[in-house]
N, CA and C of each residue as an Amber inpcrd file, in Angstrom:
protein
   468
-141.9700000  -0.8790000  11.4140000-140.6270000  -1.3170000  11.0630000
-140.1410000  -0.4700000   9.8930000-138.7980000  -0.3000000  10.0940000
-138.4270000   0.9930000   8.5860000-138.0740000  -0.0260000   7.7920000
-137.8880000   1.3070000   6.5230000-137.7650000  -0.1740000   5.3980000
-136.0940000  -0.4880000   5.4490000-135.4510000  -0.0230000   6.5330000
-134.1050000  -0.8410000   6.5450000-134.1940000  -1.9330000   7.3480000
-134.5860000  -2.3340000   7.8610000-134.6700000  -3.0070000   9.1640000
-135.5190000  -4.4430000   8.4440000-136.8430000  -3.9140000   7.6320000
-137.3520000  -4.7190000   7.1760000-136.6720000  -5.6790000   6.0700000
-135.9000000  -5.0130000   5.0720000-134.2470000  -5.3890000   4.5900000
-133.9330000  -6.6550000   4.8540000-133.2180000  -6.0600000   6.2150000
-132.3110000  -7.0660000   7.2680000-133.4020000  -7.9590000   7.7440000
-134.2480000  -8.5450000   8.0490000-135.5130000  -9.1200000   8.3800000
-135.4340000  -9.8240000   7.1040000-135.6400000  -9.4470000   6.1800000
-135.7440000 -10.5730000   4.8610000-134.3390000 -10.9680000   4.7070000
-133.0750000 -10.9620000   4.6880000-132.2650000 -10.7060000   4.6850000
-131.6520000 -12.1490000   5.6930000-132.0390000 -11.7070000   6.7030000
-131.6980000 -12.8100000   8.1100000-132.8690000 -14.1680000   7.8650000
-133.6720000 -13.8830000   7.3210000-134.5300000 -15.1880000   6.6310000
-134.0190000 -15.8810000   5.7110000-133.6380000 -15.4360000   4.3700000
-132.9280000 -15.8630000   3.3510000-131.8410000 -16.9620000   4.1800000
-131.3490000 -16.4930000   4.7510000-129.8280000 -16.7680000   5.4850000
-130.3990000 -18.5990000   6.6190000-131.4920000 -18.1920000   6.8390000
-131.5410000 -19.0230000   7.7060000-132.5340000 -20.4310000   6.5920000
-133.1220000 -19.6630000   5.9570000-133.8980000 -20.9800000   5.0280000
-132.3360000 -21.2840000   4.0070000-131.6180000 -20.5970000   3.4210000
-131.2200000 -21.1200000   2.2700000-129.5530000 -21.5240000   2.4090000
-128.9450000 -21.5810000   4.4730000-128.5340000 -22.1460000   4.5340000
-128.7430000 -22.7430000   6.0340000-128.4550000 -23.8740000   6.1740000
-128.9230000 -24.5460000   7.4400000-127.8700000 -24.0010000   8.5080000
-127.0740000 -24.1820000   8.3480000-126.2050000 -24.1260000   9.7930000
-126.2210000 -22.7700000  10.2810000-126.6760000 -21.9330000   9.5540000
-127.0800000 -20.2430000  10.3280000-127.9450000 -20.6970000  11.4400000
-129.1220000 -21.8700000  11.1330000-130.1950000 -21.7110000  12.0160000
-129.3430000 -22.6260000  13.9740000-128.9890000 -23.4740000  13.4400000
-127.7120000 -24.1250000  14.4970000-127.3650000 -23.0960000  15.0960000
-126.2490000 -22.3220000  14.5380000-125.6340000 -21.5290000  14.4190000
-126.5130000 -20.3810000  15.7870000-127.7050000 -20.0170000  15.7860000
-128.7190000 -19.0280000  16.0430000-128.2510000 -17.3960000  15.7710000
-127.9090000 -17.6230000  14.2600000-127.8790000 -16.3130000  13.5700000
-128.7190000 -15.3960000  13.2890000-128.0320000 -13.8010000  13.7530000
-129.1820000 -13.1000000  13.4550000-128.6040000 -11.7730000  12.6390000
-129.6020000 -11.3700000  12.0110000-129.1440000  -9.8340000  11.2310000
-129.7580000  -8.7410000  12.3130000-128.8170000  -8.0850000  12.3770000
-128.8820000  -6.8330000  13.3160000-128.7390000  -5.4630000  12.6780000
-129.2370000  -4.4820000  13.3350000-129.2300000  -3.2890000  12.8270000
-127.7790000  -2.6520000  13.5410000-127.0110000  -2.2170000  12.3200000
-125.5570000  -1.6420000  13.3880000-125.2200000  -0.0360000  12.6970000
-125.6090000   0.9620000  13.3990000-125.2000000   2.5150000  13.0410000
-123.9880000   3.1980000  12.3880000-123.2400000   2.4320000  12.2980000
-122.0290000   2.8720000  11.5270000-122.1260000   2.0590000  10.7880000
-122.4980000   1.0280000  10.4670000-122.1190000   0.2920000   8.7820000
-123.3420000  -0.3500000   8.3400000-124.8180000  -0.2370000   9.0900000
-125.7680000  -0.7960000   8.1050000-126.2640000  -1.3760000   8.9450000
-125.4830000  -3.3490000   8.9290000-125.7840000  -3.7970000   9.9360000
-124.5240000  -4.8750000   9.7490000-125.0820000  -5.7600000  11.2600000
-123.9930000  -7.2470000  11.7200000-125.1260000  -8.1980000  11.6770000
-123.8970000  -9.2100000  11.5570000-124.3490000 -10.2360000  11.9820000
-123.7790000 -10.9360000  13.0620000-124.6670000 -11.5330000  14.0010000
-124.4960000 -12.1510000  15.1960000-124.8250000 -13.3250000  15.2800000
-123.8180000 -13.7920000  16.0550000-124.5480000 -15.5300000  16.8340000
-123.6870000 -15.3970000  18.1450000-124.3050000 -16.4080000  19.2200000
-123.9130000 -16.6050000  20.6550000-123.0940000 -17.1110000  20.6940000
-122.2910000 -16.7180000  21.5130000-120.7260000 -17.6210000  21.7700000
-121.3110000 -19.4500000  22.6710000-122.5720000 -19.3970000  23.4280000
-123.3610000 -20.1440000  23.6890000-123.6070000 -21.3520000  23.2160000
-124.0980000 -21.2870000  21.5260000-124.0450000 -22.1040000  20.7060000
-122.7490000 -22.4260000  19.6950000-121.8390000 -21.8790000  19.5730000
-120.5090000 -22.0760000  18.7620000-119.4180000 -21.6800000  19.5550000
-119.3010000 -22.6010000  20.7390000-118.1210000 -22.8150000  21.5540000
-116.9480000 -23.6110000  21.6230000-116.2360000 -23.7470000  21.8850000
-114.9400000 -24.7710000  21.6570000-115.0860000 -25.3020000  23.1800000
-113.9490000 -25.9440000  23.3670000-113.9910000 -26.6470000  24.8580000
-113.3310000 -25.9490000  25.9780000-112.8480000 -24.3420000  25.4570000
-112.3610000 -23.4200000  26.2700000-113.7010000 -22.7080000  26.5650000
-114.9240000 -22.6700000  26.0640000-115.9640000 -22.1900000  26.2800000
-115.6900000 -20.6080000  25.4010000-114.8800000 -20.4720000  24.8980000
-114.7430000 -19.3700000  24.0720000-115.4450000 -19.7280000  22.4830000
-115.3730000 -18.8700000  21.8760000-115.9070000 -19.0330000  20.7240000
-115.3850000 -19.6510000  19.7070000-115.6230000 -20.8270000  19.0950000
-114.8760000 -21.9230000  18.0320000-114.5490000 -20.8400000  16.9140000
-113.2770000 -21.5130000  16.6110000-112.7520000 -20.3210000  15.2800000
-113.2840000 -20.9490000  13.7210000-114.1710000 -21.9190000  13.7100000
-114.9210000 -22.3000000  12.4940000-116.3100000 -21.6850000  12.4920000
-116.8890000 -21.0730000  13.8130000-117.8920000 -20.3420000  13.9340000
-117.7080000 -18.8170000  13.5040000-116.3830000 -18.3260000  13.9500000
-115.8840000 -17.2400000  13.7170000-115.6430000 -17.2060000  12.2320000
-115.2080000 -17.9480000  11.7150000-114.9860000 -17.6790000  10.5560000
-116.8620000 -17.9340000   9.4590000-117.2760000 -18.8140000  10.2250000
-118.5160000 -18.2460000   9.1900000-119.2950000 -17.5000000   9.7220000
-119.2700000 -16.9190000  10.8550000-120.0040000 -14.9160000  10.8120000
-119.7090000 -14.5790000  10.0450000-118.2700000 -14.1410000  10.1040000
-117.5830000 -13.4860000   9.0180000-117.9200000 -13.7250000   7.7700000
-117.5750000 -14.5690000   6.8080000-118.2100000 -15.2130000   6.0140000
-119.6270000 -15.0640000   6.0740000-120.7080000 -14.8990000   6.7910000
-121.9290000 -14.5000000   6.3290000-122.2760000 -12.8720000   6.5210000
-121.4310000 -12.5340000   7.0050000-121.2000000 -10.8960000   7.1470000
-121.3760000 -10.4600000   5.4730000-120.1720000 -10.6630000   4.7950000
-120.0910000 -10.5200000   3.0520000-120.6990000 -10.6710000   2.5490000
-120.9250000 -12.3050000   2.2300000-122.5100000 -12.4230000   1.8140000
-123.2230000 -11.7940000   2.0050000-123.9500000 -11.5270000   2.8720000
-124.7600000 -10.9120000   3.2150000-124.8800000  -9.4990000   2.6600000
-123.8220000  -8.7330000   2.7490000-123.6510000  -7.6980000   2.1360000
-123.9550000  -7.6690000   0.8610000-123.0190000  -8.3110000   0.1540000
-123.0360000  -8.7400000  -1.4930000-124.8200000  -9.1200000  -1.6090000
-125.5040000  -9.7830000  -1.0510000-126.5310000 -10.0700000  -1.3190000
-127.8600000  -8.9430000  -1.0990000-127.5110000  -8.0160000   0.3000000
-128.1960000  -6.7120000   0.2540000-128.0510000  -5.3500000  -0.4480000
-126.6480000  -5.6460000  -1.2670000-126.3700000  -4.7370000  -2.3420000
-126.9860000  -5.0340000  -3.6300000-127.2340000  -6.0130000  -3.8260000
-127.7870000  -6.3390000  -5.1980000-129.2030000  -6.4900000  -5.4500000
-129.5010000  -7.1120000  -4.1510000-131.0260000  -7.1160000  -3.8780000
-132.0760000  -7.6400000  -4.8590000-131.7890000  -8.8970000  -5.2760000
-131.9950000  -9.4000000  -7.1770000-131.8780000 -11.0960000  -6.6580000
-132.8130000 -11.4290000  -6.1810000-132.8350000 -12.6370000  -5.9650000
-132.8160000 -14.1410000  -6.8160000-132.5350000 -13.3710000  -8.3870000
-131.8350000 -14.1980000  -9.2500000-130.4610000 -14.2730000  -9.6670000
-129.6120000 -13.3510000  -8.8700000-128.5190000 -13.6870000  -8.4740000
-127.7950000 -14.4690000  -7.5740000-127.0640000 -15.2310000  -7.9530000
-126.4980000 -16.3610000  -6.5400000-124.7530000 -15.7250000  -6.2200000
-124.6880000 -15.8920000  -4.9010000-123.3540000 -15.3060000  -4.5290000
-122.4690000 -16.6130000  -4.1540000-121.2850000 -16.5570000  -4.0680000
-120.7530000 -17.5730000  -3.4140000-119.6180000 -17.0760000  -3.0460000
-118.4940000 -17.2030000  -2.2320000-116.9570000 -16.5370000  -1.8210000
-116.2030000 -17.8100000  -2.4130000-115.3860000 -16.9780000  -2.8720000
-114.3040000 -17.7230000  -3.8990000-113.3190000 -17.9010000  -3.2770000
-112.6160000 -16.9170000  -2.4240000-111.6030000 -17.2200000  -1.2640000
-111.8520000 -16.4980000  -0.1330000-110.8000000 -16.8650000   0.8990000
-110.7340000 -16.0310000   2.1300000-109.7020000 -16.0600000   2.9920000
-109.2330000 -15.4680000   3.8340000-108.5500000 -15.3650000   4.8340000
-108.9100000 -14.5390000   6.2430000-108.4760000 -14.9280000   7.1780000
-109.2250000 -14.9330000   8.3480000-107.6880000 -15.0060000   9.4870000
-107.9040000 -14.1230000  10.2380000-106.2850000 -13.9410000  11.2650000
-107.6940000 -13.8830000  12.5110000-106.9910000 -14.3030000  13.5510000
-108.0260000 -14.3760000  14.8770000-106.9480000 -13.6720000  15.9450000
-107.6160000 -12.7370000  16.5210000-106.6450000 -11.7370000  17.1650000
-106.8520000 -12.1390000  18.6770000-108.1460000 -12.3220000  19.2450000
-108.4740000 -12.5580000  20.6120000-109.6080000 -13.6240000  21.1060000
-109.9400000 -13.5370000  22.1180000-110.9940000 -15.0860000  22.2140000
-112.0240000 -13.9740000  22.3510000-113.2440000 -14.4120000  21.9890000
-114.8930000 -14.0820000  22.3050000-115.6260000 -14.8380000  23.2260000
-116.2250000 -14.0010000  23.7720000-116.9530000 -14.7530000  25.0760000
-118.2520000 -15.2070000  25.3960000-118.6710000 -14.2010000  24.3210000
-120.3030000 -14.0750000  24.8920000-120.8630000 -13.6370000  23.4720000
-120.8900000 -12.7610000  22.1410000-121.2260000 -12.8140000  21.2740000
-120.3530000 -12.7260000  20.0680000-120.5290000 -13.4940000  19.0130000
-119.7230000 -13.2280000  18.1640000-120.5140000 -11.8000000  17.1180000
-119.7820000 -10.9930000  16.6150000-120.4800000 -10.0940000  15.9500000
-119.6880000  -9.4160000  14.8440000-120.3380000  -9.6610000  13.3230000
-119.2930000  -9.6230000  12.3290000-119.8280000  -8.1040000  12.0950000
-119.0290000  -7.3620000  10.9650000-119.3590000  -6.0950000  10.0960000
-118.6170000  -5.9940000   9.3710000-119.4540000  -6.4480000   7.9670000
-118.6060000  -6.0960000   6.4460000-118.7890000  -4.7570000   6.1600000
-117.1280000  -4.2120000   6.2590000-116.9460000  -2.3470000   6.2600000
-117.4380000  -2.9340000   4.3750000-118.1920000  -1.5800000   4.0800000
-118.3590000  -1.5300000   2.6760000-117.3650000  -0.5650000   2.1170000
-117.0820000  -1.3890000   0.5820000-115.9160000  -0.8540000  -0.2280000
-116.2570000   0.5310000  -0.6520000-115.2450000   1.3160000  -1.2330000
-115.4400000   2.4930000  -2.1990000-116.1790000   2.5010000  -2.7720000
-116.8730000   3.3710000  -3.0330000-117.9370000   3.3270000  -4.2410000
-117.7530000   3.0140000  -5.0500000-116.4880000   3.3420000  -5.8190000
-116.4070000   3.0730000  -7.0880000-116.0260000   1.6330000  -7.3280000
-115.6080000   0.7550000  -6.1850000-115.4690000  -0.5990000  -6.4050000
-116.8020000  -1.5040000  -6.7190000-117.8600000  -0.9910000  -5.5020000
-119.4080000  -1.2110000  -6.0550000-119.5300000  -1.2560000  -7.4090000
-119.6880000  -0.0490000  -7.7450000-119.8220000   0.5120000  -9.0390000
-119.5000000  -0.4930000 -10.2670000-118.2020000  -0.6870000  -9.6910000
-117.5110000  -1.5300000 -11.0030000-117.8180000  -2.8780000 -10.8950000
-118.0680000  -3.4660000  -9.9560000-118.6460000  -5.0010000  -9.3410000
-120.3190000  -5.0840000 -10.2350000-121.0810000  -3.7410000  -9.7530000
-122.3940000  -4.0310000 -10.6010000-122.0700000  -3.5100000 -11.6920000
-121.2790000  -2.8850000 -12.8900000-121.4920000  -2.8820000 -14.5600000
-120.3650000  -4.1780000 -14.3850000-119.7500000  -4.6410000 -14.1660000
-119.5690000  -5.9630000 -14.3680000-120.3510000  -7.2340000 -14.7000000
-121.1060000  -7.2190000 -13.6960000-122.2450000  -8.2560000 -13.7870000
-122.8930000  -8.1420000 -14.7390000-123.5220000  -6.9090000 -14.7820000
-124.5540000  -6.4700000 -15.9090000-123.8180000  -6.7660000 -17.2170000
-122.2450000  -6.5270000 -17.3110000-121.6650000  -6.8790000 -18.4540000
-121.4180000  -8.5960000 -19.2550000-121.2510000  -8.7740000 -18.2350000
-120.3220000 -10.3560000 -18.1480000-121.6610000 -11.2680000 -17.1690000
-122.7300000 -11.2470000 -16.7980000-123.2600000 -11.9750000 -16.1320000
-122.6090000 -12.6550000 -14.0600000-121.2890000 -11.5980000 -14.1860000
-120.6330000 -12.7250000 -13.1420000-119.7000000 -11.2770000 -12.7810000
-119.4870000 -10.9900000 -11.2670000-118.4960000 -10.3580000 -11.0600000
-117.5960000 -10.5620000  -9.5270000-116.8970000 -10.2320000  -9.3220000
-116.0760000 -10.3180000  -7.8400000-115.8810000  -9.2750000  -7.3470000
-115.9410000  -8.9900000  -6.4150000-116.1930000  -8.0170000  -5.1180000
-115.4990000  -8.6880000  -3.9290000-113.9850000  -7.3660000  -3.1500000
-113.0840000  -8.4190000  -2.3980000-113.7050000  -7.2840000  -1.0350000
-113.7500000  -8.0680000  -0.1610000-114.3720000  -7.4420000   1.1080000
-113.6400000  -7.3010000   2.6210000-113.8460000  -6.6690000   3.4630000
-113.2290000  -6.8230000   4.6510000-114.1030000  -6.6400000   5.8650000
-113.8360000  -7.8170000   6.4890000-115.3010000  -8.0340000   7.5260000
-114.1560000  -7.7880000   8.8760000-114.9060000  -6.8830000  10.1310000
-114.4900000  -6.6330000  11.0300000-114.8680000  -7.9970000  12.4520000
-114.3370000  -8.3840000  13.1490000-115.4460000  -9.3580000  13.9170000
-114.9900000  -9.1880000  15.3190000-115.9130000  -8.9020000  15.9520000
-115.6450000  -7.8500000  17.5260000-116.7110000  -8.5170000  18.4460000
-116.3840000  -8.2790000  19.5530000-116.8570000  -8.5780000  20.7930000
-116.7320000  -7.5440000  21.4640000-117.8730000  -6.5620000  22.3080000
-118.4320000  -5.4450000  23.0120000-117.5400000  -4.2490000  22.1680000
-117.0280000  -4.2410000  21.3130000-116.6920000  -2.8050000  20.1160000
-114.8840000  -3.4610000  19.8600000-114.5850000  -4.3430000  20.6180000
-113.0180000  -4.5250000  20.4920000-112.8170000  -5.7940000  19.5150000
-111.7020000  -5.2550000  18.4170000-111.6280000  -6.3330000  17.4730000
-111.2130000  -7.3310000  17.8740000-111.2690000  -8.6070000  17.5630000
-111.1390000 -10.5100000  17.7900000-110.1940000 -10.6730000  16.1900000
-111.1910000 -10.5370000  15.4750000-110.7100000 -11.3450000  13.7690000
-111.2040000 -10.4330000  13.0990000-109.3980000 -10.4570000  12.0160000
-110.5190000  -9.6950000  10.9260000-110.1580000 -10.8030000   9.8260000
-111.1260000 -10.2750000   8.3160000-111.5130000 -11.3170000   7.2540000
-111.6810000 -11.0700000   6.3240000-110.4560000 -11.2050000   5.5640000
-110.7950000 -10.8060000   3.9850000-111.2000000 -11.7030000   3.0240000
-112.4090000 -11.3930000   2.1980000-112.7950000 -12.4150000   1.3620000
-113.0850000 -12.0490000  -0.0570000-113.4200000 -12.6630000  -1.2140000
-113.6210000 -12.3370000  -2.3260000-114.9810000 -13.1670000  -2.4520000
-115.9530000 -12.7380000  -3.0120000-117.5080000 -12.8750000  -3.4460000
-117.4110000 -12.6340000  -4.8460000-118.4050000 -13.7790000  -5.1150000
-118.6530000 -13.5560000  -6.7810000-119.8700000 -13.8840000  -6.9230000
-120.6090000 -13.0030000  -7.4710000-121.8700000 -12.9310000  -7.8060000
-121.9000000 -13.4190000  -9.2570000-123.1850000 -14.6360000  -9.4880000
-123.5660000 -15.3600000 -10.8340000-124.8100000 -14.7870000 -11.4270000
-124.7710000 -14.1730000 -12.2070000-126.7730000 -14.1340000 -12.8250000
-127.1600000 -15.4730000 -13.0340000-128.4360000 -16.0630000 -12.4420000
-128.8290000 -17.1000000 -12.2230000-128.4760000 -18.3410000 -13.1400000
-128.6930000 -18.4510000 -14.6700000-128.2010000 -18.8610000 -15.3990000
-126.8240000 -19.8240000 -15.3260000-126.4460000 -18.7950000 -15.0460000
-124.7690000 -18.7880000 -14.9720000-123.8470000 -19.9240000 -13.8250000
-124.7190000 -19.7530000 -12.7240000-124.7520000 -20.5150000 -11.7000000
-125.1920000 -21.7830000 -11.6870000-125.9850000 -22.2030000 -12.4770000
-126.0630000 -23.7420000 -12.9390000-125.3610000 -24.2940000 -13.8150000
-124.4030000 -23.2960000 -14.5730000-123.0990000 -23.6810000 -15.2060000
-121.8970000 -23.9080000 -14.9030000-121.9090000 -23.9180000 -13.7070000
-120.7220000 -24.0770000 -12.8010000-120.4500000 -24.8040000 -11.8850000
């Protein structure tokens, strides 16, 4: 296993112990060639009564897309993340998998997100998650993440 993959493997664990409804959900971290990776779940298990994919499922791929990101960028498991806001437009129905990808920001937005933290204990990072079915966009999802140094997070 490479050590990206192995990453996403710890990564898709975290996700499933430290929140429950991923495991419902049957979320998985995937390896994806243009941006790192996705995250997936079955349209199977998060269906509506059109048999298409529920748009509260859709919206937390998405939503664990970022996270996720934010959390494999920092890679500091005494940091806690949480999304502070979001918005979410749903363009088409999904059928068969839901599959998110948080495009990563500029560098220099990184950049400034981690001497933030390091400065202030706490920073925000605003993201844009793609969410597609067989390569064609469904929803996209903009969100804001804020990362706590551990501390910090029991103060709030």
């Amino acid at each position: 296993m490479t050590k990206s993959n192995e990453r996403l493997r710890v990564a898709e664990e975290f996700l499933l112990e430290q929140i429950p409804l991923t495991r419902a959900m049957g979320l998985r971290v995937v390896p994806d060639a243009e941006d790192g990776f996705a995250i997936e779940a079955p349209v199977a298990l998060n269906h509506n009564h059109l048999q298409t994919a529920f748009g509260g499922s859709i919206n937390a791929v998405a939503t664990l897309a970022g996270y996720a990101f934010v959390w494999l960028e920092l890679n500091d498991t005494n940091v806690h993340v949480v999304v502070r806001a979001s918005r979410i437009r749903f363009l088409r129905p999904i059928r068969e998998v839901i599959r998110a990808v948080c495009l990563p920001p500029a560098q220099r937005e990184t950049e400034r997100f981690r001497a933030a933290l390091r400065a202030a204990g706490q920073a925000r990072l605003d993201l844009q998650v793609r969410v597609e079915e067989n390569g064609v966009v469904a929803a996209q999802f903009d969100g804001s993440f804020v990362a706590l140094a551990g501390g910090l997070a029991n103060e709030r």
